[in-house]
N, C-alpha and C positions, 0 to 999 in steps of 0.2 A: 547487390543491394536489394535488401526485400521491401514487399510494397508496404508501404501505411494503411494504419486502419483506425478510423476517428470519426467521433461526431461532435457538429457543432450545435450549441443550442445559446440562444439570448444576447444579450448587446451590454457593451461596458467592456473592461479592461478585460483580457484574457486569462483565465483561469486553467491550468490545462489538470486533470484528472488523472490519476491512474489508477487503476483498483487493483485491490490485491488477489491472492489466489494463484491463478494460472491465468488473469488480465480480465477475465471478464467482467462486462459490468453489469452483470447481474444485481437486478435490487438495489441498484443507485439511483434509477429514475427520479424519484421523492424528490432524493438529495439535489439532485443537477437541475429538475425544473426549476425547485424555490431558489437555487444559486444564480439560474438564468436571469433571474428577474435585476439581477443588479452584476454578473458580467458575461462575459461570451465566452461561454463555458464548452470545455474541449476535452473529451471524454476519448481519453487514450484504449485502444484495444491491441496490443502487441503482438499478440497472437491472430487476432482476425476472428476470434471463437464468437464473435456476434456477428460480422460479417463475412455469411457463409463456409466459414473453416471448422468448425464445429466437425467431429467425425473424421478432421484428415490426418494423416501421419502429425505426430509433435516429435522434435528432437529435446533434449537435455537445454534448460535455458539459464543463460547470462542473464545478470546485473546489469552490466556495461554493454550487450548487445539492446536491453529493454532501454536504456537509458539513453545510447544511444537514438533510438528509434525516437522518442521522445522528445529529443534536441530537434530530429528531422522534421517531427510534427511542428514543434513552437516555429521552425525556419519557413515551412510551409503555411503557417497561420498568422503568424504575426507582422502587422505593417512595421515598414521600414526604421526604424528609429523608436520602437516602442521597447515593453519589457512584459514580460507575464507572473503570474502567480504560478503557484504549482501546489497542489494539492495531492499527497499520497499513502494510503491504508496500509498495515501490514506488507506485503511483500512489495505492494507498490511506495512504501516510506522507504524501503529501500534503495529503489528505483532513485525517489527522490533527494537521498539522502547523494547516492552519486550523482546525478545530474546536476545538483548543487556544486559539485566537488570538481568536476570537470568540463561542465558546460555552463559555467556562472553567468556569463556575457550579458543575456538577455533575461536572465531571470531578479523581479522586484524582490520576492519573497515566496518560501518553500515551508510548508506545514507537513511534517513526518511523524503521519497517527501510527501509533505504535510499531514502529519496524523493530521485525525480529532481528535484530541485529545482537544477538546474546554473544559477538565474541569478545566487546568491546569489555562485559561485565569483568571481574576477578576472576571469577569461575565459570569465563566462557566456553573454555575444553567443554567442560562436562555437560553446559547446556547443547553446545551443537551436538553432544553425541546424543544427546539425549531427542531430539528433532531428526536424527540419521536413525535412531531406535523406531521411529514413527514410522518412515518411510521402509523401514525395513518391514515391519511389522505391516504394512499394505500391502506388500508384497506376499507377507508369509499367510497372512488371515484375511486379507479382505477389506473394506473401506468403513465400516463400522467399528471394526478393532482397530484401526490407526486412529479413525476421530474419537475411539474413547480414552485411548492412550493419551491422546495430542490434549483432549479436554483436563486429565488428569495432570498432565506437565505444566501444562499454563496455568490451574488452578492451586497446585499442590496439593491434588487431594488422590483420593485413589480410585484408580480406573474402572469403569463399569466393565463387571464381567460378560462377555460374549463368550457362549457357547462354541454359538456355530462358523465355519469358515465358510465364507463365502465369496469366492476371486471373481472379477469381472470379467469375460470376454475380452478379447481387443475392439472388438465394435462398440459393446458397454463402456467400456473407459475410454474410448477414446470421445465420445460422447458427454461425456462426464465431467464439468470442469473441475470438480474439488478430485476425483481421481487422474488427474492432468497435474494438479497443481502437486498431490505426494509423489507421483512418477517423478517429473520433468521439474519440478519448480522450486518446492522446498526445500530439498538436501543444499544446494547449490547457493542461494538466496542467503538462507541463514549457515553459510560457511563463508560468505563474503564480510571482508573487515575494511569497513567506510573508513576514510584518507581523512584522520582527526585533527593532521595540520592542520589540510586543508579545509575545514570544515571552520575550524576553531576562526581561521580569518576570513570567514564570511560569518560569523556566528551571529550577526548585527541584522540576515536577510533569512535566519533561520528559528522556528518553532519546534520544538518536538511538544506530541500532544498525546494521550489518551484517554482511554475513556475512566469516566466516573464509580462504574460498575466494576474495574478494574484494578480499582485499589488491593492493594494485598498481592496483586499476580503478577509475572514472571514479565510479562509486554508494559505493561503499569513501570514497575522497576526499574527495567532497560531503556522507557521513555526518560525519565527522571535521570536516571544515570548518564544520557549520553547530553543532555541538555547539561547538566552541571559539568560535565567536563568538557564540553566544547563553551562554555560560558553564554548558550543561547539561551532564551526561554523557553518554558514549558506551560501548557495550559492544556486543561482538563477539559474535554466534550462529554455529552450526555450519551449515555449506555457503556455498552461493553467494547468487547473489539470488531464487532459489526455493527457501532452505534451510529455507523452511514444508514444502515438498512433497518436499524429496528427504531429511532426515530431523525427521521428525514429530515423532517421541517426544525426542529432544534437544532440539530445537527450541523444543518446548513446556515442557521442565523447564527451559532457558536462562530464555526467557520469564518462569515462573511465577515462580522466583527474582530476577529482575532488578526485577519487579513489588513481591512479596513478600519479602524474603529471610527464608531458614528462622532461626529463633530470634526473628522479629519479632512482636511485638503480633497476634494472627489467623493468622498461617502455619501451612496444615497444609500437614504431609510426605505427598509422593504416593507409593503403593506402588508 
């Protein structure tokens, strides 16, 4: 059993976090102080890459091992008889989207900002291979041609030419969370196919969400798609698919509201 890694921050119902990427929570700060202010907010690290793991060997990751780990945390945080929120980005919506699916018990309600979850689409094959294309291509050129790749797929537009090839070290990338996350996180992630039973009858305790900025693209889409076929809602946040980190404080009032809505049973208004 590996060890947990997690921070707590602020008071009120439990909120637990995951971020997407390779887990770190890089550039969420914003987001989790303003969320602190109305619950006790639990900022999942799966990897440990904020708590001193940063540089050490990574293996190939699970869905269901992150997911797991996540259940560990809420068992570890949460008092007896309560229930949590869960809140998760990109590869961490996926995260969320299982831990919904198999660790329901203690969870109130799951918010899944845009999880790549592209197998679910009609033309899922072609997007995961298209996401296998990425991670092939950081291997073959470097971490600037995978993310102008990766930028061109989600936008459908066409990819910025790179020159030059540039391969990281293994101390550079291991260092590196976005070259962590095409190693070790991506292929895997978005080749995982979320339990749509299962999902469908909890769909009463489930959001999917994206961002505003993401109208027209591929994460946009697949949020919308998998919210009408599991019969849950879907609701729109401000920015793009980093609209945790590029605005915070909307972000997190979107959020808190979406969770909570003001006038409801426990909802306190944030100053």
């Amino acid at each position: 059993m590996t060890d947990l890694y997690y921070d707590i921050a602020g008071s009120g119902p439990v909120l637990l976090v995951v971020p997407g990427g390779a887990g770190h929570p890089m550039g969420l700060d914003g987001m989790t102080a303003r969320l602190a202010e109305r619950f006790t907010v639990v900022t999942y690290d799966p990897l440990g890459l904020a708590h001193g793991r940063l540089g050490l060997p990574v293996a190939d990751q699970r869905v269901e091992a992150w997911s797991d780990g996540a259940g560990r945390v809420l068992d570890a945080v949460l008092p007896d008889g309560q229930s949590a929120y869960v809140f998760g980005t990109s590869a961490g919506g996926v995260v969320a989207l299982d831990l919904l699916a198999r660790h329901p018990e203690r969870l109130r309600h799951v918010i899944a900002h845009e999880p790549p979850s592209v197998s679910v689409l009609p033309d899922g094959a072609r997007h995961q291979a298209m996401f296998a294309q990425v991670c092939d291509r950081y291997r073959a050129a470097g971490l600037a041609a995978a993310a102008s790749l990766m930028t061109a797929m989600l936008t459908s537009s066409e990819p910025t030419e790179i020159p030059e090839v540039h391969h990281l070290s293994r101390d550079e990338e291991l260092a590196d969370p976005m070259a962590l996350s095409l190693r070790h996180v991506l292929r895997p992630f978005t080749s995982y196919t979320p339990d749509l039973d299962k999902l469908t009858s909890l769909s009463s305790r489930l959001t999917l969400a994206a961002g505003t900025d993401s109208r027209g693209q591929l994460l946009h889409h697949t949020a919308e798609f998998l919210a009408q076929a599991l019969r849950g809602d879907f609701a729109e946040f401000p920015g793009g698919h980093i609209g945790a980190v590029q605005h915070p404080v909307p972000f997190a009032e979107r959020l808190a509201e979406t969770l909570v809505p003001v006038g409801a049973p426990g909802a306190t208004p944030t100053t």
